[in-house]
C-alpha positions as CSV (number, residue, x, y, z in Angstrom):
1,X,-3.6,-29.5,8.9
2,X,-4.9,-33.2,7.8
3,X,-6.5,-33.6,4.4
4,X,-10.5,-33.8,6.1
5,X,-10.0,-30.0,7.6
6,X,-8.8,-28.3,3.8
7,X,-10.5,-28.4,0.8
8,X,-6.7,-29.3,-2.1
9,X,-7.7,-32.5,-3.7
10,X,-5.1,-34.2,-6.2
11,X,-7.5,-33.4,-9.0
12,X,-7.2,-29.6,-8.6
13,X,-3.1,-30.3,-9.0
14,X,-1.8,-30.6,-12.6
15,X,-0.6,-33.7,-13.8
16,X,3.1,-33.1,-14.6
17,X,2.8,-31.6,-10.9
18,X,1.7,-34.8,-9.5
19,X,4.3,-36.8,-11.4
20,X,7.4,-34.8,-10.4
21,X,6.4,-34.9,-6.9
22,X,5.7,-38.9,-7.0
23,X,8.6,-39.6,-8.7
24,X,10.6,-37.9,-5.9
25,X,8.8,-39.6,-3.3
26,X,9.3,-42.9,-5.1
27,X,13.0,-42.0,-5.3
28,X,13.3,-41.1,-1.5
29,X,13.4,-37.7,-1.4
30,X,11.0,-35.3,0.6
31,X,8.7,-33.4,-2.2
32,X,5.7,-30.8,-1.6
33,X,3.8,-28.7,-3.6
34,X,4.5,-25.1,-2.3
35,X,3.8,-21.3,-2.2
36,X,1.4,-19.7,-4.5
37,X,-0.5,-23.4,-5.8
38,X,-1.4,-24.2,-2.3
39,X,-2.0,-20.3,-1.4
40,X,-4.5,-20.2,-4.4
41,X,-6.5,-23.6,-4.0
42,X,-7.1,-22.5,-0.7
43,X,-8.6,-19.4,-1.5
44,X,-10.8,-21.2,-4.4
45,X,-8.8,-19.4,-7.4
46,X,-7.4,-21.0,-10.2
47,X,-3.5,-21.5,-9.9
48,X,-1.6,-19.9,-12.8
49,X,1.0,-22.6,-12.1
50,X,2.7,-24.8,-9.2
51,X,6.4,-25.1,-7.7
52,X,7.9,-27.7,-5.7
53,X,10.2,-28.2,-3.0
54,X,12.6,-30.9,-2.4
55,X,15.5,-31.9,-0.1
56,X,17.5,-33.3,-3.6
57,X,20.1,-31.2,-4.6
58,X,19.4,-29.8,-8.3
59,X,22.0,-32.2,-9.9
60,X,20.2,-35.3,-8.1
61,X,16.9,-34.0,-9.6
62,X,18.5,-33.9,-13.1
63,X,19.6,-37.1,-12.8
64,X,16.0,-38.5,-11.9
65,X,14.4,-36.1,-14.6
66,X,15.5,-36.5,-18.2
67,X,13.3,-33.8,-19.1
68,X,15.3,-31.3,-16.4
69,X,17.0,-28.2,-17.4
70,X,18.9,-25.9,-14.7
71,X,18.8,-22.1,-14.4
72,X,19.6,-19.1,-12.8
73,X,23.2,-17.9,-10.9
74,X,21.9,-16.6,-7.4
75,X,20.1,-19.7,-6.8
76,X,19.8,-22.7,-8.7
77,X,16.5,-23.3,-10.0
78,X,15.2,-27.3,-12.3
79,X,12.4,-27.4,-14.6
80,X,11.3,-30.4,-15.1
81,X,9.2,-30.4,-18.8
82,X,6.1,-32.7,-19.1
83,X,4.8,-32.0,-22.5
84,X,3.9,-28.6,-22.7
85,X,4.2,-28.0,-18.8
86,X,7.0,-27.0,-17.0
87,X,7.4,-27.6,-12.9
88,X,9.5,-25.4,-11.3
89,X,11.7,-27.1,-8.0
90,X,13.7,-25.6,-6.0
91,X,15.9,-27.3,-3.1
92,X,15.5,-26.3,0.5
93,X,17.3,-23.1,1.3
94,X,19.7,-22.8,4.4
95,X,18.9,-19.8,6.9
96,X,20.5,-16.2,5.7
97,X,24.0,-15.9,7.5
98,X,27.0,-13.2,7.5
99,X,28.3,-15.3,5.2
100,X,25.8,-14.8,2.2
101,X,27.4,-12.3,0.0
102,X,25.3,-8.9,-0.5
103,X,25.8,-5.4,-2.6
104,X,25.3,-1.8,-0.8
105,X,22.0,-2.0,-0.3
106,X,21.6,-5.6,0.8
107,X,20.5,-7.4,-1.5
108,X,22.2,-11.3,-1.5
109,X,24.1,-11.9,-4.6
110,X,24.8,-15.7,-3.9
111,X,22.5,-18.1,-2.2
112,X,23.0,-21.8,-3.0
113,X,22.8,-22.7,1.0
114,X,21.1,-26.0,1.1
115,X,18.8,-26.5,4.1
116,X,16.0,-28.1,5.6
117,X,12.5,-28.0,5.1
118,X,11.9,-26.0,8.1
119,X,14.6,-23.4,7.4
120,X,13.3,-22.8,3.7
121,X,9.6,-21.6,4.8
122,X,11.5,-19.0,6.7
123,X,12.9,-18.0,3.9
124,X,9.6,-17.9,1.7
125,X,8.7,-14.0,1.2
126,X,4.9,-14.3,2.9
127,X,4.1,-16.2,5.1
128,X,0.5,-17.5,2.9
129,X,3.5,-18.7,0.8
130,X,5.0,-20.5,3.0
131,X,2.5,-23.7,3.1
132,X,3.2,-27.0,2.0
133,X,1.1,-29.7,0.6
134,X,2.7,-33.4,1.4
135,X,2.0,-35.6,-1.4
136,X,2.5,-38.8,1.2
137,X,-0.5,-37.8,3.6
138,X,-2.2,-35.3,1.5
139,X,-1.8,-32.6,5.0
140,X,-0.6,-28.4,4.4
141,X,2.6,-28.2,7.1
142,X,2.6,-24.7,8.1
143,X,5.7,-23.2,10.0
144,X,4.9,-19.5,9.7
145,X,1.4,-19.1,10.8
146,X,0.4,-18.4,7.1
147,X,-2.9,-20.4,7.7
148,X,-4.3,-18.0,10.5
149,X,-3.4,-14.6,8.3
150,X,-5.0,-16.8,5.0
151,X,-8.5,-16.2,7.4
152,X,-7.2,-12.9,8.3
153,X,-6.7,-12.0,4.8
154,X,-3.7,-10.4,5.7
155,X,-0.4,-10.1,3.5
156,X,2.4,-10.1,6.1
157,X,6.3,-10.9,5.5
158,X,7.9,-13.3,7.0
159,X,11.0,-11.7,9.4
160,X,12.1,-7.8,9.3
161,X,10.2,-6.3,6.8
162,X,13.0,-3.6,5.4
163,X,15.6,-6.2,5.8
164,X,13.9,-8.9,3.7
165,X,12.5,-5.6,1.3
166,X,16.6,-5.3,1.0
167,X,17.2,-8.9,0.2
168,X,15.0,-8.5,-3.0
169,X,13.4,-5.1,-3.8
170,X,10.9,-6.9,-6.3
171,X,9.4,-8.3,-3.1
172,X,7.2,-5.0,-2.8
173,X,6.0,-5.2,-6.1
174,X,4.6,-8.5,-5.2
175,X,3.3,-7.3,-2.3
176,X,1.0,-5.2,-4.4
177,X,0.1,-8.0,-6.6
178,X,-0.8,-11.3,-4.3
179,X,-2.9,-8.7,-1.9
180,X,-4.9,-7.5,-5.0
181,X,-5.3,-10.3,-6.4
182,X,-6.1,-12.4,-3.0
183,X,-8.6,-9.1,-2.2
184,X,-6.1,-9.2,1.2
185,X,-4.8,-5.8,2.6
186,X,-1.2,-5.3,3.5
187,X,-0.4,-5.6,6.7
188,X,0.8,-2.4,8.5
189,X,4.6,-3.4,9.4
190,X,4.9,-4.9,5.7
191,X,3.6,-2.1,4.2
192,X,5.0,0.6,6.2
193,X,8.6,0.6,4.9
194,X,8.2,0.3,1.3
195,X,7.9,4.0,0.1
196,X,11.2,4.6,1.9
197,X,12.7,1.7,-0.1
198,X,11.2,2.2,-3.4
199,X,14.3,3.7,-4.9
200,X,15.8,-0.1,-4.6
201,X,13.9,-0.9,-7.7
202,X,16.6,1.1,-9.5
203,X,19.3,-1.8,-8.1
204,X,17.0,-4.7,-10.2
205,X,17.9,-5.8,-14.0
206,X,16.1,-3.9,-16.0
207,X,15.4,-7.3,-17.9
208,X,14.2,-9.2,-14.7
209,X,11.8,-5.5,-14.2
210,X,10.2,-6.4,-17.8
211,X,8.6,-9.9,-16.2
212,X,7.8,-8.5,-12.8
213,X,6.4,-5.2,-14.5
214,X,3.9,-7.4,-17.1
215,X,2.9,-9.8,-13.9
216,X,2.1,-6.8,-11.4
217,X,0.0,-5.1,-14.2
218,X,-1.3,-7.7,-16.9
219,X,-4.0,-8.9,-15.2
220,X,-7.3,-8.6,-13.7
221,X,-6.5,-6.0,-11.0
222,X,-4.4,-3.7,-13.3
223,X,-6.3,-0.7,-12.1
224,X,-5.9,-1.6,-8.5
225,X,-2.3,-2.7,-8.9
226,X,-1.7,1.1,-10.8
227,X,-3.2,2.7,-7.9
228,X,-1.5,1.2,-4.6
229,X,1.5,1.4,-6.7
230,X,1.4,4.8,-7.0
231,X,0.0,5.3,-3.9
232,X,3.3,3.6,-2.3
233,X,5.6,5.6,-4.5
234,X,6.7,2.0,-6.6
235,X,5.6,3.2,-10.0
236,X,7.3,6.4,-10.0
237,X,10.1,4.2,-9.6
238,X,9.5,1.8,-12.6
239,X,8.2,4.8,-15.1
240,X,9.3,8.0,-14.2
241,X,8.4,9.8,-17.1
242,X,4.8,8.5,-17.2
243,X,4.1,9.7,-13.4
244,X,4.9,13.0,-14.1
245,X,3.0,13.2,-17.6
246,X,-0.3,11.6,-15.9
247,X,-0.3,15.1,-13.8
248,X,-2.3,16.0,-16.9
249,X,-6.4,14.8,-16.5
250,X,-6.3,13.3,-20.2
251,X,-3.4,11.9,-19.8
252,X,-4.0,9.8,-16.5
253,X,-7.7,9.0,-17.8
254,X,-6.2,7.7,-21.2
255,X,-3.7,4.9,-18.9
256,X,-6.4,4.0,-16.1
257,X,-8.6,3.6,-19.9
258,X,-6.0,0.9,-21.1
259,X,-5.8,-0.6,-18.1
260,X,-9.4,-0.9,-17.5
261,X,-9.3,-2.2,-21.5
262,X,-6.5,-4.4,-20.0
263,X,-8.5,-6.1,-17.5
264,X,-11.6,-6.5,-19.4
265,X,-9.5,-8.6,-22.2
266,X,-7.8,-10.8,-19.6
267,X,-11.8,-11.3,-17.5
268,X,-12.5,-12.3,-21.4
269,X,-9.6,-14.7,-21.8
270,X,-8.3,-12.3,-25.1
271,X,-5.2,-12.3,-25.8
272,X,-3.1,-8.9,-24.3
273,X,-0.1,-7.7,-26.2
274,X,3.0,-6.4,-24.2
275,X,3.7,-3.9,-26.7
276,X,0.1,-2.4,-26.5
277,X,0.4,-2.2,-22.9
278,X,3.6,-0.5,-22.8
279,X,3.0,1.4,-25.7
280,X,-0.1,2.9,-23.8
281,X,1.6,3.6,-20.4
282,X,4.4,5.4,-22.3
283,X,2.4,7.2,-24.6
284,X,1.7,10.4,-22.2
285,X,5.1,11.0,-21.7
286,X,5.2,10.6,-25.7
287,X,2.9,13.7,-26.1
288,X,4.1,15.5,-23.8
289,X,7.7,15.6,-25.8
290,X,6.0,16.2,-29.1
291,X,4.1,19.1,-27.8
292,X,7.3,20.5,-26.2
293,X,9.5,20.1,-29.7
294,X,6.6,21.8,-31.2
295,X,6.0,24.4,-30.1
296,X,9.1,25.5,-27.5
297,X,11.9,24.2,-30.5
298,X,9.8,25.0,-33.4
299,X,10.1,21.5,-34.8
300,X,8.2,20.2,-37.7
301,X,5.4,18.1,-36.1
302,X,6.2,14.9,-38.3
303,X,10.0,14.8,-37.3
304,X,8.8,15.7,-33.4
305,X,7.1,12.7,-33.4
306,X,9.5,10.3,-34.0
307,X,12.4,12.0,-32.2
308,X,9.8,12.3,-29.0
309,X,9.2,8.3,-29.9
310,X,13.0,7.4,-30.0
311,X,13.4,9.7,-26.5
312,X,11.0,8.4,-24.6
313,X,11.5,4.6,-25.0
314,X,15.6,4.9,-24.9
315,X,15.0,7.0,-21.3
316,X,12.9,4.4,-20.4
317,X,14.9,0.8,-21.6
318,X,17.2,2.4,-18.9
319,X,14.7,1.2,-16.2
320,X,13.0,-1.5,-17.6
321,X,14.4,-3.6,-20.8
322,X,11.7,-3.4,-23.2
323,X,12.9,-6.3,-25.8
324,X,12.4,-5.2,-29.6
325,X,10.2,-7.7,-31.0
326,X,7.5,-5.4,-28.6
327,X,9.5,-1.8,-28.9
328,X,9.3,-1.8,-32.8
329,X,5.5,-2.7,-32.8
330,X,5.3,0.2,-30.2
331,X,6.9,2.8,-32.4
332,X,4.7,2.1,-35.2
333,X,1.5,2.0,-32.9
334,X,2.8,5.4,-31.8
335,X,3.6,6.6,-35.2
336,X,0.6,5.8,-37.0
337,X,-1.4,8.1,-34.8
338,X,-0.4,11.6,-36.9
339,X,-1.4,9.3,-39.6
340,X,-5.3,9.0,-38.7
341,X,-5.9,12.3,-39.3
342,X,-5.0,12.3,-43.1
343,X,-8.2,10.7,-44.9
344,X,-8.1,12.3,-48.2
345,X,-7.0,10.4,-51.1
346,X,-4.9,7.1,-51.3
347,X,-3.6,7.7,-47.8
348,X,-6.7,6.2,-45.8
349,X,-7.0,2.9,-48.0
350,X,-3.1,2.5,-47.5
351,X,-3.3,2.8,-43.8
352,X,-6.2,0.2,-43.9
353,X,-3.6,-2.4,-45.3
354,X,-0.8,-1.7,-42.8
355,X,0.0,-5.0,-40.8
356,X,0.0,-2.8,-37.6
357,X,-3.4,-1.1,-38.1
358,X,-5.9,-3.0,-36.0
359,X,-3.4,-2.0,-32.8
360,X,-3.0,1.5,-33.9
361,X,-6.7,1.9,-34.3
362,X,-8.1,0.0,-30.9
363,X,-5.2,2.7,-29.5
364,X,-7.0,5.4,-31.1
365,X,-10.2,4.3,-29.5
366,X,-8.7,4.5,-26.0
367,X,-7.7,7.6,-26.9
368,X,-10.9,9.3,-27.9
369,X,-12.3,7.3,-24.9
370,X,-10.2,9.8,-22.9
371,X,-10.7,13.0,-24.3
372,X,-7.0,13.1,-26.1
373,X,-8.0,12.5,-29.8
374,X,-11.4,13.7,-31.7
375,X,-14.9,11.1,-31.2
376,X,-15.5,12.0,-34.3
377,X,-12.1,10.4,-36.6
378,X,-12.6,7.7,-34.4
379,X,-16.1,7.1,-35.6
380,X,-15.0,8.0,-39.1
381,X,-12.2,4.9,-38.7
382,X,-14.9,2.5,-37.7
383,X,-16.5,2.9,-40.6
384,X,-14.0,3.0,-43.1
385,X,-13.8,-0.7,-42.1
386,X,-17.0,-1.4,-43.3
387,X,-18.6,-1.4,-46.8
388,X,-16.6,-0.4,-49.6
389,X,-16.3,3.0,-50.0
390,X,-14.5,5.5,-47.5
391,X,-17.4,7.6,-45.7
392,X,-17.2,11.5,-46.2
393,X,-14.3,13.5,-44.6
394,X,-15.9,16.8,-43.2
395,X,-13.4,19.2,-44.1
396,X,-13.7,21.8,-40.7
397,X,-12.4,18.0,-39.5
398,X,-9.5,17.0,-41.7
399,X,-6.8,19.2,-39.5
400,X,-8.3,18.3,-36.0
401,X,-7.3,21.1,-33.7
402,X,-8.4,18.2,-30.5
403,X,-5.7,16.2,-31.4
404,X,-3.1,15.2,-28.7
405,X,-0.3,17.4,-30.5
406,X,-0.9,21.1,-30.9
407,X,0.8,23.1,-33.8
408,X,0.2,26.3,-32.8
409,X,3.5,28.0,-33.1
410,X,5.1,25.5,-35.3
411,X,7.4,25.9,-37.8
412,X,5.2,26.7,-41.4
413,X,5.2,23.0,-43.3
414,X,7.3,24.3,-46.8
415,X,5.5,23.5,-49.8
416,X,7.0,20.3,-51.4
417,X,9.0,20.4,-54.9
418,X,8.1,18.8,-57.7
419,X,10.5,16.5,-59.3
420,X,11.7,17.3,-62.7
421,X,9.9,20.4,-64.7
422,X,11.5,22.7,-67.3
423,X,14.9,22.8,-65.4
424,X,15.9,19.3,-65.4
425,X,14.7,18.9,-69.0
426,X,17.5,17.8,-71.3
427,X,17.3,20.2,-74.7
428,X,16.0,18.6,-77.2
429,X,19.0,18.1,-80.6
């Protein structure tokens, strides 16, 4: 397609962008702007960032590139810095073979096969990915049709859908992702296979799920992203214990509520934590533990909160590493909650002061949004942050029997000791 029938101009393309892929054309090599950069100018969106593909092998590209850094094992990826921007390019990749080496279930292990430009768009994922923008003649080369489903608005992969699902199981969470966020549907082979294949999520590093998990849901089309991935039996996969505690109503309204917060915070350009979001999609599963010390084990309700904490987040590292500069801000969001509910004395100005209280209290908001903790300590919080007095605790409110733990049935809270008295007196001479 010649530049006059698209609408990419060199201005919509970043400058370190522009720079990498001149310099390579100035040093001989083939370079084009690829996959999701061309995909979204297209489609008038805003790119998040743009990759490059060359036929220079990565150690001719750090060679060019003082700047250049090389990563990964299964396939050797250069950044090339520019300032605060980084440029990811990749070389052409070869066509798969016998020869590639794969686990059980498929998925290729080693793939530094070289190849020409041709052979690597047939080995893009979608075929809307699979368009290239030629800095000499400013024209999108298109090998796999990806222009015709771009008017279709149709996600469609490129080759067997279950075998290239094998190849890389993370391919069906971005599935889910580009259509929502493109407003494309999936097309019906692509999207057939997937809930068959959604236990090969359990083959992916739980640190490479962590990335893939925040990209799929921390964005504008969380709530649409939470629903097709449930829909296609992918998040079941990803956070077991959640699915099963969203069977209750409260439960499911509080996550679709902090994902609808989600999305209104990235429409507002605000800043999103990790740790709030995965502190709110585990929290159900959170409850639903303390409830169960509680009241089947007879547990004191302060100790069954942090063990029910601790449970949760080590069943669920297991899936998806969770690093702890975000897990230790999650148990204190988590374990500040009990903590609302005692406003008498000293205890409410303390909690005021804690470093972690603004997250703890916009996650108590959510959850009187959704029914799980009492409107009314909510309401009582917002106003303790104003003026300088605490407002008036009404006392049929101090032990709140709406509360997302109930202690009916719990163990009877022994009266505490006091320190010294007549006992530990020493006689006097």
């Amino acid at each position: 397609m010649p530049r006059a029938e698209h609408s990419i101009s060199r201005s919509q393309i970043s400058q370190g962008t522009l720079k990498v892929l001149y310099t390579l054309k100035d040093a001989g090599y083939e370079a084009y702007m690829v996959g999701g950069g061309v995909r979204d100018l297209l489609a008038g969106l805003e790119p998040k960032d743009f990759d490059i593909a060359t036929n220079a092998h990565p150690d001719q590209v750090k060679a060019i590139f003082r700047s250049c850094r090389l990563v990964g094992r299964r396939f050797v990826i250069c950044h090339v810095r520019h300032g605060n921007e980084i440029s990811e390019v990749t070389t052409f990749r070869g066509p798969i073979t016998d020869e590639h080496e794969r686990d059980d279930t498929g998925r290729i292990l080693n793939d530094n096969e070289y190849g020409t430009l041709e052979e690597d768009a047939f080995r893009r994922d979608f075929t809307i990915n699979a368009l290239y923008y030629d800095i000499r003649d400013f024209s999108i080369i298109d090998f796999a049709d990806g222009l015709t489903d771009m008017k279709r608005g149709v996600i469609r992969l490129i080759g067997d859908p279950e075998l290239r699902y094998r190849e890389d199981a993370v391919r069906m969470l971005r599935a889910v992702r580009i259509a929502n966020k493109m407003n494309f549907k999936l097309d019906g082979p692509t999207a057939k296979p997937i809930p068959k294949l959604a236990p090969l999520l359990a083959e992916i590093p739980a640190a490479r799920l962590f990335d893939e998990v925040l990209k799929v849901m921390l964005n504008k089309q969380a709530v649409n992203n939470f629903l097709q991935l449930r829909e296609l039996g992918l998040f079941a996969q990803l956070f077991p214990q959640t699915e099963k505690a969203i069977e209750d109503a409260r439960s499911y309204n509080f996550v679709v509520g902090a994902l609808l917060n989600t999305a209104d915070r990235m429409k507002n350009d605000a800043s999103v934590s990790p740790a709030f979001f995965y502190a709110a999609l585990l929290w159900p599963p959170v409850v639903a533990r303390m409830r169960d010390l509680i009241v089947r084990q007879n547990v004191h309700p302060n100790v069954a909160s942090v063990q029910a904490c601790e449970e949760v987040l080590a069943m669920a590292v297991q899936r998806i590493a969770i690093p702890k500069r975000f897990s230790l801000p999650m148990r204190e969001i988590w374990q500040m909650q009990p903590r609302f509910e005692m406003r008498k004395g000293g205890r409410a100005k303390r909690l005021l002061t804690h470093p972690r209280f603004r997250a703890a209290y916009d996650f108590l908001l959510l959850r009187a949004q959704a029914g799980e903790a009492p409107k009314e300590l909510a309401d009582w919080w917002t106003q303790a942050q104003v003026g300088t007095q605490l407002p008036p605790v009404r006392e049929e409110a101090v032990d709140s029997a709406d509360g997302p733990v109930s202690t009916e049935g719990a163990a009877p809270v022994r009266k505490r000791r006091r320190r010294g008295g007549r006992r530990n007196k020493k006689p006097t001479p």
